[in-house]
C-alpha positions in Angstrom: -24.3 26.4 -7.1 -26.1 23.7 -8.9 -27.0 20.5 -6.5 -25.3 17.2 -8.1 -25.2 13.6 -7.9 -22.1 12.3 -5.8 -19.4 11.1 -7.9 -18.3 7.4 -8.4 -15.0 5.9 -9.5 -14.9 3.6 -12.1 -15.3 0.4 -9.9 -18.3 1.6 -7.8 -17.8 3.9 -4.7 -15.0 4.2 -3.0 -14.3 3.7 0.7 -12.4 6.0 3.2 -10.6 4.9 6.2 -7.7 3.2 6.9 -6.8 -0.2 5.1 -6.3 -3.5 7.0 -2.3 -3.9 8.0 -3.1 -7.8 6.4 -3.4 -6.0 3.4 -1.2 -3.1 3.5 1.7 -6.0 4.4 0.6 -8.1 1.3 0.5 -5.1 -1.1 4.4 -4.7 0.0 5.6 -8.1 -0.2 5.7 -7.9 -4.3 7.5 -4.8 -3.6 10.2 -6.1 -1.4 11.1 -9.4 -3.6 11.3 -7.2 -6.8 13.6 -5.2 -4.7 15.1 -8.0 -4.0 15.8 -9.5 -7.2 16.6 -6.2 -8.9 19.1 -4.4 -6.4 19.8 -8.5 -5.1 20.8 -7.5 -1.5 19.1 -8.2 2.0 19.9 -4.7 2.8 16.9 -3.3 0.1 14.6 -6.1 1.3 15.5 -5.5 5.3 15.0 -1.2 4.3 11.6 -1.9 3.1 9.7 -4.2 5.6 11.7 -1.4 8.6 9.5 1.2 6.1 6.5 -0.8 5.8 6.9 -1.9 9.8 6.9 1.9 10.5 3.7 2.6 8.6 1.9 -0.1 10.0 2.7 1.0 13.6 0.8 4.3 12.7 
């Protein structure tokens, strides 16, 4: 098998690992108010930070 150079993405290398909870949390905020607005109930908003809660607690 022919020996090749390591691939790239399109923004540079890519890191592996786990993301920062900060930024995990801010990635879902957007989420959860478009939720909000769109099904416009606590309930959505309240489902989705007890999903993002549990993923964070990984």
């Amino acid at each position: 098998m022919a020996h090749t150079a390591p691939r790239r993405t399109a923004f540079g290398t890519r890191r592996t690992g786990r993301r920062h909870p900060l930024v995990a949390t801010l990635m879902a905020l957007p989420l959860a108010a478009l939720l909000l607005v769109v099904f416009d109930g606590w309930e959505t908003v309240a489902t989705q930070a007890s999903s993002v809660g549990v993923m964070l607690g990984r």
